[in-house]
C-alpha positions as CSV (number, residue, x, y, z in Angstrom):
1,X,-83.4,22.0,9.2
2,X,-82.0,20.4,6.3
3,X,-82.7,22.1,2.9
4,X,-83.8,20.8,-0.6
5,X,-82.3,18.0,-2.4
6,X,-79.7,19.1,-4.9
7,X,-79.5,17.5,-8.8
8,X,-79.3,13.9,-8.4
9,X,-75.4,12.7,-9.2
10,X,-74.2,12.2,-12.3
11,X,-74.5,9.2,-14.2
12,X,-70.3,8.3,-15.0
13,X,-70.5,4.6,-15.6
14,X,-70.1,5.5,-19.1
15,X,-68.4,8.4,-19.2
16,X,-65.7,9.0,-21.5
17,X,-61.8,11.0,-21.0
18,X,-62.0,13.6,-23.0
19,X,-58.1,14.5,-24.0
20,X,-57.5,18.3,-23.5
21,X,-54.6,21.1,-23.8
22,X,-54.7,24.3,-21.9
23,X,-55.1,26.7,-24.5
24,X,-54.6,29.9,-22.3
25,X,-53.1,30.7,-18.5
26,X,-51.6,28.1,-16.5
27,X,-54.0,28.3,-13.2
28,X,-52.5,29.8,-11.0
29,X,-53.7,33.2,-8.6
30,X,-52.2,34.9,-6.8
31,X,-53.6,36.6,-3.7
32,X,-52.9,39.3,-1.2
33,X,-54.6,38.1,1.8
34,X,-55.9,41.7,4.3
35,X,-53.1,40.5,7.0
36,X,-50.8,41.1,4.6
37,X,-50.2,37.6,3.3
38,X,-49.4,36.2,0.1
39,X,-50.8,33.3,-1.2
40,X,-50.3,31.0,-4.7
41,X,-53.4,29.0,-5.3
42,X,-53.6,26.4,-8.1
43,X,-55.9,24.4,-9.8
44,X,-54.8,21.2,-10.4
45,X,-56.9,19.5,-13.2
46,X,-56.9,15.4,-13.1
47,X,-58.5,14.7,-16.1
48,X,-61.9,15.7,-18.2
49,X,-65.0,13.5,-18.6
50,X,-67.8,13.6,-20.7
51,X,-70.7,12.1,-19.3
52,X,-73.3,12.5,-21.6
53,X,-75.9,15.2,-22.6
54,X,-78.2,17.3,-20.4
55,X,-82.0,16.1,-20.7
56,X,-82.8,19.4,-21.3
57,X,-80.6,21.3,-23.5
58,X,-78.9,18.9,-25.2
59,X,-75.8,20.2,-24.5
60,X,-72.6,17.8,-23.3
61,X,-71.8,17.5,-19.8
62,X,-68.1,17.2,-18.7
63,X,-66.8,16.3,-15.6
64,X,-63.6,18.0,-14.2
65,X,-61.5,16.1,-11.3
66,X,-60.0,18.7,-10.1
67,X,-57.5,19.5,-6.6
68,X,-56.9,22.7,-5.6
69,X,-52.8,23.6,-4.4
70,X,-52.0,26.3,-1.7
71,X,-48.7,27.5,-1.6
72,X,-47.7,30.3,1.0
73,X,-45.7,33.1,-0.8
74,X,-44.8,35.5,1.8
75,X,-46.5,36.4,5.7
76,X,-45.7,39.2,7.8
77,X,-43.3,38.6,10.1
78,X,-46.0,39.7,12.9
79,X,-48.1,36.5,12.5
80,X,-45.2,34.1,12.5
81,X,-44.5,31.9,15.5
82,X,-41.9,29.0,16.3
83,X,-42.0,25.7,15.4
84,X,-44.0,23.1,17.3
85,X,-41.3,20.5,16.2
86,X,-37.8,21.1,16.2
87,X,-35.7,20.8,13.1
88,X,-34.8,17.3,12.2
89,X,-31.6,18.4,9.7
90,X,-33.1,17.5,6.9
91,X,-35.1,20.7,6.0
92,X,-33.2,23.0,3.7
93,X,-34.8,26.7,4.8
94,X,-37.5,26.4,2.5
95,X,-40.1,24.5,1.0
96,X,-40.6,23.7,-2.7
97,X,-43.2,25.6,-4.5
98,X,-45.7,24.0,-7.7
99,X,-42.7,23.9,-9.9
């Protein structure tokens, strides 16, 4: 069964980049998973549209691009296994993180 409809797309033939600056936090989490884990999680923002003004408030709708980066901080050593792939030489121990 498939359920209702949601709101019809919006329109972004003429929306317009809004310029921005992050005025507070720098969106990143981090998480302590149950097992013990730790992960980084970022949002990544592409850019900011405005796409008009909603029919019934008025108000202006934005658009936010956005991607969302998962970093692995720390696992316990209990839910590591070995490589599928050996080591090629090139990898230096460890991966970069967001920078």
């Amino acid at each position: 069964m498939i359920g209702p409809a949601g709101p019809p797309p919006t329109d972004l033939s003429n929306a317009e980049i809004v310029d921005y600056q992050v005025i507070e936090g720098d969106g990143r989490l981090r998480l302590k998973l149950k097992d013990g884990s730790v992960i980084e999680v970022r949002l990544e923002v592409m850019n900011v549209l405005r796409a008009g003004n909603d029919p019934n408030t008025g108000l202006p709708t934005y658009v936010v691009p956005s991607a969302t980066l998962t970093r692995l901080v720390e696992s316990p050593k209990e839910l590591r296994k070995p490589p599928l792939r050996p080591p090629t030489g090139r990898e230096t121990g460890s991966l970069p993180g967001f920078g």
